[in-house]
C-alpha positions in Angstrom: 0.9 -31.7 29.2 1.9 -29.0 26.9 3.1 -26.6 30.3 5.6 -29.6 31.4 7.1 -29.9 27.7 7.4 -26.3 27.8 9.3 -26.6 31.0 11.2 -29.4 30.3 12.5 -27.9 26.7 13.0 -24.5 28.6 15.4 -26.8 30.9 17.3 -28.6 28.1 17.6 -25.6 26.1 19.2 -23.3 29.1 21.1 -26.6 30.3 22.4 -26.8 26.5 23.4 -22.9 26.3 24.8 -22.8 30.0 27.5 -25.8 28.8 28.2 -23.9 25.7 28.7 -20.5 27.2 30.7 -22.0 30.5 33.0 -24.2 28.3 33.9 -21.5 25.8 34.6 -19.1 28.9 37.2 -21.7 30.4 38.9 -22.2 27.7 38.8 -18.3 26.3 39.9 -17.8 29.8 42.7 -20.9 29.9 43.8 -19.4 26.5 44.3 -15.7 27.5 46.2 -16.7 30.7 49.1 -19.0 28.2 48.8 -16.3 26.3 50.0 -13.6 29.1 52.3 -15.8 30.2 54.3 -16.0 26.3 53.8 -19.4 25.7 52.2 -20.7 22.9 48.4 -20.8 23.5 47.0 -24.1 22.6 43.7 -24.8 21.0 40.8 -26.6 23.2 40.8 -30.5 23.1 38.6 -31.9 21.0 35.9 -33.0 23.3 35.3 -29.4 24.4 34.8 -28.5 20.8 32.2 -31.5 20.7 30.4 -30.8 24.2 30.2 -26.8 23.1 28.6 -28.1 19.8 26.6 -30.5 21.4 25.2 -28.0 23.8 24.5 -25.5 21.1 22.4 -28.0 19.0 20.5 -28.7 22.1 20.1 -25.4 22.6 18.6 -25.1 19.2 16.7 -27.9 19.3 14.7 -26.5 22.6 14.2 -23.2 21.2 12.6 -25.0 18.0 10.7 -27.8 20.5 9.1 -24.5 22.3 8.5 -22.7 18.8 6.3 -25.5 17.8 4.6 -26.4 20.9 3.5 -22.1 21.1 2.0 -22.6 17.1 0.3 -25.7 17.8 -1.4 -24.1 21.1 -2.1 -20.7 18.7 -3.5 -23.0 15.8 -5.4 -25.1 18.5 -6.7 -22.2 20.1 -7.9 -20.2 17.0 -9.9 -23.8 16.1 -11.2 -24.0 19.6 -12.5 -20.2 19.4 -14.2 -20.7 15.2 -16.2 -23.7 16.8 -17.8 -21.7 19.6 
């Protein structure tokens, strides 16, 4: 169980960062070309604000999902080892 939630927050959390990091490149990207060309450059719409947000909080999420799963297997383990 606890190596399949491992894997399975490892996935969300690199799914989460690889939105965040690929939508803020596009539109870094989108805003440097307006920017080249003398028009005005335009901020992102607001859904990529929300789905970079979004991916960053699950991001976050994972990364605390995986810190408690390694402390509950370190406290479980230490208990495991004092009984023997």
């Amino acid at each position: 169980m606890p190596k399949r939630l491992c894997v399975g927050l490892a996935a969300m959390g690199s799914a989460g960062l690889l939105t965040a990091i690929a939508l803020t490149t596009i539109e870094g990207v989108k805003y440097r070309v307006r920017e080249e060309q003398g028009l005005d450059p335009i901020l992102a719409p607001s859904w990529v604000a929300t789905a970079t947000y979004a991916g960053l909080w699950v991001f976050a999420l994972a990364v605390a999902g995986l810190a408690a799963v390694g402390i509950v297997g370190l406290v479980r383990r230490t208990y495991r080892d004092d009984e023997n």
